[in-house]
C-alpha positions in Angstrom: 16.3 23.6 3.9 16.4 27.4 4.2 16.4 28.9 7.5 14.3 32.0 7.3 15.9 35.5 6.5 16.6 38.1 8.8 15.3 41.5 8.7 17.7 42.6 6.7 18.8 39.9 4.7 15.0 39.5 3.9 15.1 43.8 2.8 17.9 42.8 0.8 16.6 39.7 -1.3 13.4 41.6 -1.9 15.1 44.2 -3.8 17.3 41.4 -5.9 14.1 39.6 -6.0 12.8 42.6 -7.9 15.0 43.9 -10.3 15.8 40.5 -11.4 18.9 41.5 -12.5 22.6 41.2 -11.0 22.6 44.1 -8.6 25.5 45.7 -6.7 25.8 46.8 -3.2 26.0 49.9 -4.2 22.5 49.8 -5.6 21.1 48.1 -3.1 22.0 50.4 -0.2 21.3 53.6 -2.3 17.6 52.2 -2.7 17.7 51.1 1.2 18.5 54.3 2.4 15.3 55.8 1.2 13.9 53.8 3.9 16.8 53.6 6.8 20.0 55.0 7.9 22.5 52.2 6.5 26.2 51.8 6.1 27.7 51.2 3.2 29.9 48.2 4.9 26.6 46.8 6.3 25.2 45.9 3.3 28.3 44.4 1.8 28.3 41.8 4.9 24.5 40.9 4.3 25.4 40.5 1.2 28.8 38.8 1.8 26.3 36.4 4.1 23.7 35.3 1.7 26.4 34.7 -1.0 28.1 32.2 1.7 24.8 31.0 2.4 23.8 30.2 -1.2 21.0 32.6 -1.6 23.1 34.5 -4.2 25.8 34.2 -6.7 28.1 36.5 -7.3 30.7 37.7 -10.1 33.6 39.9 -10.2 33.6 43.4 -12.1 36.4 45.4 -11.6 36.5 46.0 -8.0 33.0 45.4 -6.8 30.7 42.3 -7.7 27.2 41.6 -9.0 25.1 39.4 -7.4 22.4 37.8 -8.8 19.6 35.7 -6.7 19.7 31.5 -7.1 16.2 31.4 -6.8 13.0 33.0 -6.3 11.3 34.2 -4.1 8.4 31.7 -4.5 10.9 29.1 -4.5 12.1 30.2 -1.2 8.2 30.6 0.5 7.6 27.2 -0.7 10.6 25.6 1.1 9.8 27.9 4.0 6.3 26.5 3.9 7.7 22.6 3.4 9.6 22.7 6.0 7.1 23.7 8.4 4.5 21.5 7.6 6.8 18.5 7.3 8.5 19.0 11.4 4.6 18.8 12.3 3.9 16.1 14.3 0.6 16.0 12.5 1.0 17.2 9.3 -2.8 17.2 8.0 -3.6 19.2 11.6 -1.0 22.0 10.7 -2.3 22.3 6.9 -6.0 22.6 8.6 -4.7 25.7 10.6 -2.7 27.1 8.2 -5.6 26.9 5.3 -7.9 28.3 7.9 -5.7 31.8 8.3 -5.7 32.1 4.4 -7.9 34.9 3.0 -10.2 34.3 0.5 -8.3 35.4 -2.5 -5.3 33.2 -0.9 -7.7 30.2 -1.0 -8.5 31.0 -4.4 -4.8 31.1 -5.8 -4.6 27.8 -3.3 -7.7 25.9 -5.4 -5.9 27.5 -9.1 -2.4 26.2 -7.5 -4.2 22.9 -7.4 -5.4 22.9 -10.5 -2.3 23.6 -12.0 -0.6 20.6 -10.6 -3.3 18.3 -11.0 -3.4 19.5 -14.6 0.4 19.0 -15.3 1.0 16.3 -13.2 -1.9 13.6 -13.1 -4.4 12.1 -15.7 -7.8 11.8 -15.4 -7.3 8.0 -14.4 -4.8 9.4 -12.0 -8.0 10.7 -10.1 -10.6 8.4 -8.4 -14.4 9.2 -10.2 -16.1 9.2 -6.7 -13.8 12.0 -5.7 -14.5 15.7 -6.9 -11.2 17.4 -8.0 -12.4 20.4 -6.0 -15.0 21.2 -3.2 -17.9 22.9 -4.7 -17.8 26.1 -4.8 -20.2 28.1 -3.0 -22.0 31.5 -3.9 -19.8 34.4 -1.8 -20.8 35.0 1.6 -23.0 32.1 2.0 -21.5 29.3 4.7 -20.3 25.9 4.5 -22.3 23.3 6.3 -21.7 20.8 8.4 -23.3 17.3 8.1 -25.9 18.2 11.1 -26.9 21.3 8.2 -25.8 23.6 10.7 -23.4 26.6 9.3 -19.9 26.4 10.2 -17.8 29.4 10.8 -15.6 30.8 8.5 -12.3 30.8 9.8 -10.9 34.3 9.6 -6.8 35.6 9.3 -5.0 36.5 12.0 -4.1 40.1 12.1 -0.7 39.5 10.8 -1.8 37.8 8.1 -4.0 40.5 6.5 -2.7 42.5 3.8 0.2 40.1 2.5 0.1 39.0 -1.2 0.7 35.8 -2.4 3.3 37.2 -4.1 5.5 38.2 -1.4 4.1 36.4 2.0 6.5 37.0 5.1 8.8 34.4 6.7 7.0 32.3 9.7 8.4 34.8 12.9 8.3 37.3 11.5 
């Protein structure tokens, strides 16, 4: 399981992320020094690191190398999010909380996530007839209920969490 990436390391797999292309330390610190002060032997140790790590491969040319990411960045959120739900000590409890501090375009690419996999992965005897694949949905704005009819709250995102695609969410701790 992947630890999560430092500061750095994360600045640095974002940009390999993106170009999806083998990249040199050259390029990268050129691109992160439009941001930050950097050195040029920094770099090549964060890079150095998540090579030894097995975040990236790398390949000789000429004097310098090209590294190239092992997976993506998806791939890496997902384990990040695996392994936090599975050290729970209640594991339905943790997905609760976590689904509550979604937005609701997260929840939305949550339900089309769902779909997908139910889709490529299960049959329609695979699913039990009394069981809806999917909550209803609900015209915007209006709230759930609970059994007593009464409206329950809408859970809202923490602070932290607003503003983050799904496309690029940030490490837990960070």
């Amino acid at each position: 399981m992947p630890r999560p990436l430092g500061e750095l390391e994360d600045a640095v797999m974002t940009r390999v992320w993106q170009w999806n292309r083998p990249v040199t330390v050259r390029e990268v610190l050129e691109d992160l020094q439009q941001e930050r002060s950097i050195a040029y032997t920094t770099v090549m140790t964060v890079m150095d690191n998540l090579h030894q790590k097995g975040w990236v491969r790398r390949e000789a040319e000429g004097r310098a190398y090209r590294y190239t990411a092992v997976s993506t960045r998806a791939a890496y959120s997902a384990a990040l999010m695996n392994e936090a739900w599975s050290t729970s000590d209640n594991p339905a409890a943790a997905l609760v909380a976590f689904f509550g501090m979604m937005s609701a375009e997260q929840r939305e690419a949550l339900r089309d996530a769902v779909r997908v996999v139910q889709y490529d992965g299960e049959s329609a005897a695979d699913t039990p007839a009394e069981a809806p694949a999917e909550p209803p949905s609900r015209p915007s704005g209006e709230p759930s209920r609970e059994p007593s009819g009464e409206p329950s709250p809408e859970p809202s995102a923490p602070p932290e969490a607003e503003g983050r695609s799904a496309e690029h969410p940030r490490p837990p701790g960070r």
